[in-house]
DRENTI-652330 format. One record per residue: residue number from 0; residue in one letter; x, y, z of N, C-alpha, C, O in turn. Coordinates in Angstrom, 3 decimals, m for minus. Layout:
% DRENTI-652330
ATOM   resi   resn        n_x        n_y        n_z       ca_x       ca_y       ca_z        c_x        c_y        c_z        o_x        o_y        o_z
ATOM    NUM      A          X          Y          Z          X          Y          Z          X          Y          Z          X          Y          Z
...
END
This chain:
% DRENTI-652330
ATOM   resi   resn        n_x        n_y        n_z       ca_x       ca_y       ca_z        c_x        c_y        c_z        o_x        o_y        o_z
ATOM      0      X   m133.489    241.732    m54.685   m133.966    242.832    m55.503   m135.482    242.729    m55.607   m136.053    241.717    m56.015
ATOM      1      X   m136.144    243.928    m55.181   m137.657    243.810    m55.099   m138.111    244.428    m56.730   m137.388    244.581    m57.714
ATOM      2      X   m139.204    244.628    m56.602   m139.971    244.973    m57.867   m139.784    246.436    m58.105   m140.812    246.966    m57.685
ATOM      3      X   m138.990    247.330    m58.565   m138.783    248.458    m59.019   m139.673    249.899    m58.985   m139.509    251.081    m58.684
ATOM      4      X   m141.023    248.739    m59.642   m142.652    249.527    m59.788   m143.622    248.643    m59.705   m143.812    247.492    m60.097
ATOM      5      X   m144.487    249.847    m58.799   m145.462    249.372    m58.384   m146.988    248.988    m59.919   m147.110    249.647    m60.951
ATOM      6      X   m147.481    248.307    m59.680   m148.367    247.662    m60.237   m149.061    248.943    m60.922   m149.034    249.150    m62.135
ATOM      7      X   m149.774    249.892    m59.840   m150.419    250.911    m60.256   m149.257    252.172    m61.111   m149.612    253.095    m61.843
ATOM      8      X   m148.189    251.892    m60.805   m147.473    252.958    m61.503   m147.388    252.451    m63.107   m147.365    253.220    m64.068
ATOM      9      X   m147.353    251.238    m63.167   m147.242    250.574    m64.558   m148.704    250.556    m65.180   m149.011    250.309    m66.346
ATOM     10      X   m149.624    250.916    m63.986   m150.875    251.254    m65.036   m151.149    252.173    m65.360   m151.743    252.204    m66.438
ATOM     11      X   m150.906    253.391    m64.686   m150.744    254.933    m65.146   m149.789    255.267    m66.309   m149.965    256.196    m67.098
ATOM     12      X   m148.467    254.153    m66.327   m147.799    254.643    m67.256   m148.472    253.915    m69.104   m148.273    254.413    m70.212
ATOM     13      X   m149.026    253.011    m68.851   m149.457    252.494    m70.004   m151.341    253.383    m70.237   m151.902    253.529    m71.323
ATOM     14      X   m151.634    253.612    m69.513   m152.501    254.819    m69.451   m151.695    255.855    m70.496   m151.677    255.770    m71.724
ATOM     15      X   m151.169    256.655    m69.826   m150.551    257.426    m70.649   m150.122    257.396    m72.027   m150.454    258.282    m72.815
ATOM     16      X   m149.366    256.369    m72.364   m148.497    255.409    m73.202   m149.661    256.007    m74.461   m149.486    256.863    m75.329
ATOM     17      X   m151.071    255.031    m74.088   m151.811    254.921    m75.177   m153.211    255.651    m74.684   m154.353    255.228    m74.859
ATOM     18      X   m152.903    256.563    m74.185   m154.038    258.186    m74.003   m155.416    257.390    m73.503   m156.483    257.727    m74.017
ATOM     19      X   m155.394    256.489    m72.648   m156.328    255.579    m72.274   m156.775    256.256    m71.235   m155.868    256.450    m70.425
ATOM     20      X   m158.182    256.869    m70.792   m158.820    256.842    m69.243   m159.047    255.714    m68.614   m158.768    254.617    m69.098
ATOM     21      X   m159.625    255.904    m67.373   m159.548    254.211    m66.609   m160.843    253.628    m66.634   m161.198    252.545    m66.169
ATOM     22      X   m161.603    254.625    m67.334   m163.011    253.605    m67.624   m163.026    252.750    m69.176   m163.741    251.850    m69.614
ATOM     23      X   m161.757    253.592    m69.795   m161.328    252.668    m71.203   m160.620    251.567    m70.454   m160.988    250.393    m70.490
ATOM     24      X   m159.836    251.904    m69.938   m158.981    250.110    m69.465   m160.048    249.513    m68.721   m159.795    248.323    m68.911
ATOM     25      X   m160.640    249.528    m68.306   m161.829    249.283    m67.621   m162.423    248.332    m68.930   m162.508    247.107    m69.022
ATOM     26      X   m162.636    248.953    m69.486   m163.708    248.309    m70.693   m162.737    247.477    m71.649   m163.205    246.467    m72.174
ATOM     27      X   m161.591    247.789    m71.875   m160.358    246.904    m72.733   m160.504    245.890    m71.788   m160.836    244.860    m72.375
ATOM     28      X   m160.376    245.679    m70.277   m159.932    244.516    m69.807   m160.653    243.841    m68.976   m160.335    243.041    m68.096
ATOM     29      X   m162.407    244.525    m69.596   m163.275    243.752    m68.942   m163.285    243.538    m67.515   m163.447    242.457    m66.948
ATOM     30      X   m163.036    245.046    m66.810   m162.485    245.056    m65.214   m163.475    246.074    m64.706   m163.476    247.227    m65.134
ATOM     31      X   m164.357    245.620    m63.747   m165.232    246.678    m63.135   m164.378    247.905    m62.859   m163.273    248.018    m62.328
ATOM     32      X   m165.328    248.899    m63.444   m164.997    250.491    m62.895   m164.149    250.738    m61.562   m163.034    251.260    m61.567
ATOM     33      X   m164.806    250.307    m60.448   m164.406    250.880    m59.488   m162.862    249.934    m58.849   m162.103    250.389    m57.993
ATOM     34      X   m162.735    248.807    m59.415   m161.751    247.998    m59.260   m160.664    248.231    m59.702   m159.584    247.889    m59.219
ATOM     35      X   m160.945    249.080    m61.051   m159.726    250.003    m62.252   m159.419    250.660    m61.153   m158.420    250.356    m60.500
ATOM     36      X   m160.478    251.939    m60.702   m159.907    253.152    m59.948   m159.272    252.346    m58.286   m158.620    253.112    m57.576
ATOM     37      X   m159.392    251.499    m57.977   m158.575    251.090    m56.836   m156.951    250.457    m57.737   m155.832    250.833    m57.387
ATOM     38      X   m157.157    249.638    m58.698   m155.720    248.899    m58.936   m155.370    250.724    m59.150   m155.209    251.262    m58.054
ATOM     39      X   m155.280    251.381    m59.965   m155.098    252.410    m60.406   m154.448    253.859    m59.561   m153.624    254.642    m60.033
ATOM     40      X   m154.956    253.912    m58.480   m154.756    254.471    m57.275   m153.700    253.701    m56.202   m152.975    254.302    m55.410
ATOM     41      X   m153.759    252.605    m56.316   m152.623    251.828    m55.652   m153.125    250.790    m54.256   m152.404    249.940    m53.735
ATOM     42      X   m154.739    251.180    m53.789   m155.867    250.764    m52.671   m155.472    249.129    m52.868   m155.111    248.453    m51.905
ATOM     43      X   m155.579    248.611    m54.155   m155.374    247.046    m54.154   m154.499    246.977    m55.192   m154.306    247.916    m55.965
ATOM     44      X   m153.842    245.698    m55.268   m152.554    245.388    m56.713   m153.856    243.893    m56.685   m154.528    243.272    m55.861
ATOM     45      X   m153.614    243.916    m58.059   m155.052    242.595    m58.755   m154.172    241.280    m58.635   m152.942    241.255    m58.574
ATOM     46      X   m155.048    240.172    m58.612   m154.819    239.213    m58.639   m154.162    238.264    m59.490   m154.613    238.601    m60.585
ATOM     47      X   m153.429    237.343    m59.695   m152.496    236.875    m60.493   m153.593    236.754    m62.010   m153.258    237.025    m63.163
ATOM     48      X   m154.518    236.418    m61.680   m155.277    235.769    m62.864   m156.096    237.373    m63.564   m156.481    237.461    m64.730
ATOM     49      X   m156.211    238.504    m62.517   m156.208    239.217    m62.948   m155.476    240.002    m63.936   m156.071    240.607    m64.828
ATOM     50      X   m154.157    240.017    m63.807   m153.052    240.470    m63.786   m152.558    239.990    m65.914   m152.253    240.660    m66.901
ATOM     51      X   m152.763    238.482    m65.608   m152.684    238.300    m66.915   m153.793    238.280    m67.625   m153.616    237.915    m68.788
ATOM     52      X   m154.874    238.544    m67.333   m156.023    239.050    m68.284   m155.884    240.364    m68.638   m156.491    240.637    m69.674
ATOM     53      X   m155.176    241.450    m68.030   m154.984    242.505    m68.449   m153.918    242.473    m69.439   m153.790    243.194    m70.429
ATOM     54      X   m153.112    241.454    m68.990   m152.022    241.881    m69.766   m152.140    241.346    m71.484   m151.723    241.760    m72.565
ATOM     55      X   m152.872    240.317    m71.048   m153.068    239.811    m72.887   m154.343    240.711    m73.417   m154.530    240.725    m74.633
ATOM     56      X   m155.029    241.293    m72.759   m155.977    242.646    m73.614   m155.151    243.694    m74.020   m155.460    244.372    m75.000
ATOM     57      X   m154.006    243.930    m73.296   m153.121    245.197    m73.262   m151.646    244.782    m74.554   m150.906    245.500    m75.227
ATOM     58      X   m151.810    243.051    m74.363   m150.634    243.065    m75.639   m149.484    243.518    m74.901   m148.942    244.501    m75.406
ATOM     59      X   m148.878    243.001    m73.677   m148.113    243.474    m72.553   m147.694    242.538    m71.719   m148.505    241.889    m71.058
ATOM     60      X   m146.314    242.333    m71.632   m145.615    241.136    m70.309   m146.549    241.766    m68.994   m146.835    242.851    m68.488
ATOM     61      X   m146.788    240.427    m68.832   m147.638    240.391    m67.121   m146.737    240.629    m66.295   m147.031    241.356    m65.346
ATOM     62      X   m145.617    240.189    m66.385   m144.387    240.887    m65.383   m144.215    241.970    m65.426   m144.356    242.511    m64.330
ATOM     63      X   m143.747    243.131    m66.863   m144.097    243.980    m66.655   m145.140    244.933    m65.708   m144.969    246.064    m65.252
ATOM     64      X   m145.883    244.331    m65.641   m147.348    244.921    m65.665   m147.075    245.412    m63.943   m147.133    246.419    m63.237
ATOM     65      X   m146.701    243.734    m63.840   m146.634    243.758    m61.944   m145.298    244.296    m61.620   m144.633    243.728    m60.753
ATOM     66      X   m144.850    245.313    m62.220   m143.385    246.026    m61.859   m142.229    245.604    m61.733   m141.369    246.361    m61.283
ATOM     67      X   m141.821    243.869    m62.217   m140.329    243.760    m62.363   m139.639    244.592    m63.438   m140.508    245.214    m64.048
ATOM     68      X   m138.791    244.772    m63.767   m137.926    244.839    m64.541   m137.365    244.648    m65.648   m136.257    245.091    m65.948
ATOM     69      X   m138.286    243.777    m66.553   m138.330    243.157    m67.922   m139.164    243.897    m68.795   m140.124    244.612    m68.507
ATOM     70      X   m138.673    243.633    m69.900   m139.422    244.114    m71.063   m140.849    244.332    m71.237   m141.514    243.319    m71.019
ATOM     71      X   m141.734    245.724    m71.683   m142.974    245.593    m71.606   m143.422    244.320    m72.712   m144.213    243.403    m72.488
ATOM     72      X   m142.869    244.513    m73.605   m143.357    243.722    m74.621   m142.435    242.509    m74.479   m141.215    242.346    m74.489
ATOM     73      X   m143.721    241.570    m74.316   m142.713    240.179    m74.849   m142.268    239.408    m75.780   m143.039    238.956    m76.627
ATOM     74      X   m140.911    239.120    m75.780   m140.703    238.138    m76.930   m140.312    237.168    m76.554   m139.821    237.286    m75.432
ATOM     75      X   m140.261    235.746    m77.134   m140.756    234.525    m77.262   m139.646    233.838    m77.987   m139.790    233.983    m79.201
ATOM     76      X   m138.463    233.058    m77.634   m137.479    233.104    m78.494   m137.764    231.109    m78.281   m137.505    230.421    m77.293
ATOM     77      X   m138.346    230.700    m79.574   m138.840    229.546    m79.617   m137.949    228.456    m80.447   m138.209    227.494    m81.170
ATOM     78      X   m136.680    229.144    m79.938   m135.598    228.234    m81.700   m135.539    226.978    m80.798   m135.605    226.041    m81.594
ATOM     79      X   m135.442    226.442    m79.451   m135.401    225.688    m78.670   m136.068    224.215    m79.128   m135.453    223.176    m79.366
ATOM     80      X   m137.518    224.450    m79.177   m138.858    224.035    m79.477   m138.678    223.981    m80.725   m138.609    222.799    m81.060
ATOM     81      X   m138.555    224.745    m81.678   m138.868    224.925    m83.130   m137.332    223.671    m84.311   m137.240    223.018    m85.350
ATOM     82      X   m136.552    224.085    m83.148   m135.555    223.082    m83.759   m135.685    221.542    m83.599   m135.257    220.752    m84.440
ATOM     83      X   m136.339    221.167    m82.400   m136.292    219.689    m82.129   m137.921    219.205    m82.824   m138.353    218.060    m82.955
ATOM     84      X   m138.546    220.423    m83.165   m139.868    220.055    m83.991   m139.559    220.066    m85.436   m140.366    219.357    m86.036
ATOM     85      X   m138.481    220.741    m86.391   m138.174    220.702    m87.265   m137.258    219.670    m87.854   m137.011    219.649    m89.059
ATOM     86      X   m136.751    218.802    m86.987   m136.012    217.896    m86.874   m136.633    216.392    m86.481   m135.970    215.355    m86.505
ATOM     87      X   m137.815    216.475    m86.173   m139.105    215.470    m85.680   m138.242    214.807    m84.170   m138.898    213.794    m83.928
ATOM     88      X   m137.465    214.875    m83.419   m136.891    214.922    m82.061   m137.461    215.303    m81.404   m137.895    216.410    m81.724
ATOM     89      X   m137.882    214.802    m80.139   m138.461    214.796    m79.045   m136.973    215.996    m78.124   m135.753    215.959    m78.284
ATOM     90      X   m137.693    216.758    m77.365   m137.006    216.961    m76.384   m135.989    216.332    m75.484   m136.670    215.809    m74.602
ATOM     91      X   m135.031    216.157    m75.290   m134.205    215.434    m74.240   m134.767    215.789    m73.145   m135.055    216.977    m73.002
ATOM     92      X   m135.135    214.584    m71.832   m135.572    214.482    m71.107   m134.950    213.930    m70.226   m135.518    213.963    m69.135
ATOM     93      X   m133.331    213.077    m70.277   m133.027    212.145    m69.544   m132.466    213.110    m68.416   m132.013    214.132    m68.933
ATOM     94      X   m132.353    213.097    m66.973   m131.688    213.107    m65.911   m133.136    214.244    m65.481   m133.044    215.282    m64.824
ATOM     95      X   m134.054    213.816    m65.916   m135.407    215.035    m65.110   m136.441    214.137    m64.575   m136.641    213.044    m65.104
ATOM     96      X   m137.196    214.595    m63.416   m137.974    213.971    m62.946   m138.943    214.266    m63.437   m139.062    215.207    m64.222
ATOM     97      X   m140.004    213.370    m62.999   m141.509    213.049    m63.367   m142.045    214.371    m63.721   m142.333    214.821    m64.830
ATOM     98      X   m142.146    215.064    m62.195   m142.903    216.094    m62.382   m142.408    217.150    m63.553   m143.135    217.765    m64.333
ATOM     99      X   m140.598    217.197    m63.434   m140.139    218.569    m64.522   m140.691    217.673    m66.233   m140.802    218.486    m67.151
ATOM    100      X   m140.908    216.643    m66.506   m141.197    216.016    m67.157   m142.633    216.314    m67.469   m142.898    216.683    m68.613
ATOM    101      X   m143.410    216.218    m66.748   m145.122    216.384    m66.899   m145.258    218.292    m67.148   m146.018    218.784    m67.982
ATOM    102      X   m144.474    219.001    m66.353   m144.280    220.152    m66.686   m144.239    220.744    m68.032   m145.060    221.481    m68.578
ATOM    103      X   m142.736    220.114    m68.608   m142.678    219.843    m70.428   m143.861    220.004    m70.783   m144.450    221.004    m71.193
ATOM    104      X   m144.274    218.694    m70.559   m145.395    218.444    m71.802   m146.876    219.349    m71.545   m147.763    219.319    m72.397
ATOM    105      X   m147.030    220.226    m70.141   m147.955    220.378    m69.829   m147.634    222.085    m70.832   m148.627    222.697    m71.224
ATOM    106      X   m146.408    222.575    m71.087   m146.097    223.715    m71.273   m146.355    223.405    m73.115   m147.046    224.218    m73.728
ATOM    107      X   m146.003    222.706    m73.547   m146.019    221.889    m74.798   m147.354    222.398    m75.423   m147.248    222.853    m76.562
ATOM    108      X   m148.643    222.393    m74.833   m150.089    222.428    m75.239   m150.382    223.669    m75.001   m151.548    223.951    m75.277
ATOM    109      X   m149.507    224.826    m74.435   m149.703    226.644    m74.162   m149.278    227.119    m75.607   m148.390    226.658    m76.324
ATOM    110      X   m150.295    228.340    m75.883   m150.159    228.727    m76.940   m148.561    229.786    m76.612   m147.899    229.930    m75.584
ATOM    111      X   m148.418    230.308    m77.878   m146.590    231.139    m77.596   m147.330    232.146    m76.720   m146.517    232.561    m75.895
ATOM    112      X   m148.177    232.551    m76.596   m148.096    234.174    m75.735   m148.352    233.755    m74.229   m148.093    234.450    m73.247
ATOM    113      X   m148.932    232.437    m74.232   m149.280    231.972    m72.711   m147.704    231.444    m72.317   m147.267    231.786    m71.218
ATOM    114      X   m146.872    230.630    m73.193   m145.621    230.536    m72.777   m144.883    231.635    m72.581   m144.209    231.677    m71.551
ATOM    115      X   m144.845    232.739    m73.500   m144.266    233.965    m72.539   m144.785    234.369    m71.207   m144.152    234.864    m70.275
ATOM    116      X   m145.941    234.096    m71.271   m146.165    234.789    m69.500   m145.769    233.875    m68.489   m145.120    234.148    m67.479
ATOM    117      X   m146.131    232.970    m68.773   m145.455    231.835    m67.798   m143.921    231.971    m67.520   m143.330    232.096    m66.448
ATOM    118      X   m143.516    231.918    m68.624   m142.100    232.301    m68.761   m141.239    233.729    m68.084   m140.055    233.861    m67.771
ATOM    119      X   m142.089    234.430    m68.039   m142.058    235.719    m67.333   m142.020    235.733    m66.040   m141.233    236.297    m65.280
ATOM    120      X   m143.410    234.720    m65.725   m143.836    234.677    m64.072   m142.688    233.346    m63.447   m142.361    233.201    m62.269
ATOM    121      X   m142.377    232.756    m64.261   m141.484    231.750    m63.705   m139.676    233.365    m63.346   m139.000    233.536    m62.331
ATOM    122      X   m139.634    233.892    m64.334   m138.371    234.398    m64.007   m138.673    235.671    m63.187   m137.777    236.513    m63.249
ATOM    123      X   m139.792    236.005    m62.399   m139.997    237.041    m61.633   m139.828    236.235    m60.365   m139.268    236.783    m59.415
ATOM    124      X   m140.288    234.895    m60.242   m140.309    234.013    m59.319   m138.925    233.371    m58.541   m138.696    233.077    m57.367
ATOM    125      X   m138.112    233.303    m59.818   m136.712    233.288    m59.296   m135.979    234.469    m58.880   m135.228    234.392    m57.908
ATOM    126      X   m136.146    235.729    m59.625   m136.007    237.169    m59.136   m136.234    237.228    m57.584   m135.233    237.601    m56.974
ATOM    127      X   m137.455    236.909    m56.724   m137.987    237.046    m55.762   m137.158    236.161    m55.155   m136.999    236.560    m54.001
ATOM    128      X   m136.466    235.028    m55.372   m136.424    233.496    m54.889   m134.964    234.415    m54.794   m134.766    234.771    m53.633
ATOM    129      X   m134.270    234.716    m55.420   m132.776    235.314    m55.270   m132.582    236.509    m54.184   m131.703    236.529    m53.322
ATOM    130      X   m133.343    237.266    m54.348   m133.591    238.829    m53.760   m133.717    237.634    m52.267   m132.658    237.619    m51.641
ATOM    131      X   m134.698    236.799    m51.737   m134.972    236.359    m50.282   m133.679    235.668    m49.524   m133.310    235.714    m48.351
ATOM    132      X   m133.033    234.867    m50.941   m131.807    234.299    m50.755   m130.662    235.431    m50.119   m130.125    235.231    m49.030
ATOM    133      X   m130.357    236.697    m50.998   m129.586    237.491    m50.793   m129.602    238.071    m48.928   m128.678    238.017    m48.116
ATOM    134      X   m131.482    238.763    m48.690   m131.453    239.065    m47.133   m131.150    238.121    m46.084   m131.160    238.482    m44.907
END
């Protein structure tokens, strides 16, 4: 399963959304003029790091943004985290390797809205990873 919508269609539609021209998103997301009117037009789709700088000016899943299928708005369902911190418990860690281990803790120090995008881009990633599996 590919991406539904295109990058630029999800920027026209949040254009719309909130009566924005593209020299306002332009200026919300700190994105040269003429770079708006190319993502915008469809000429280029922006860069990952692009991609989530727009999306945290815009208050908007970066997946969204880049046309999967998920929710524009993200939510953050932290009972996971919030229970083994309310409980002073460490995460269970046993049967994971080093790296899914260093991962943890590296995700541990992201604020909640950077863990949603990550979280997003990790499940667009398996989306893609399934869809290649399937052809």
């Amino acid at each position: 399963m590919g991406k539904p919508y295109t990058f630029a269609q999800r920027l026209q539609e949040i254009m719309a959304e909130r009566d924005l021209s593209k020299s306002d998103l332009a200026r919300i997301c700190e994105i040269n003029k003429s770079n708006m009117t190319r993502y915008c037009n469809g000429e280029y789709e922006a860069k990952q790091d692009v991609v989530y700088k727009m999306a945290s000016r815009l208050g908007i899943n970066a997946a969204w943004l880049m046309g999967y299928d998920v929710p524009k708005e993200f939510k953050l369902d932290l009972q996971f985290f919030t229970e083994s911190q309310e409980k002073d418990k460490p995460v269970e860690t046993d049967g994971l390797t080093d790296k899914q281990k260093e991962f943890i803790r590296l995700v541990s120090q992201l604020s909640d809205q950077e863990v949603a995008m990550l979280s997003a881009q990790v499940k667009g990633l398996l989306q893609r990873q399934g869809s290649q599996d399937d052809a």
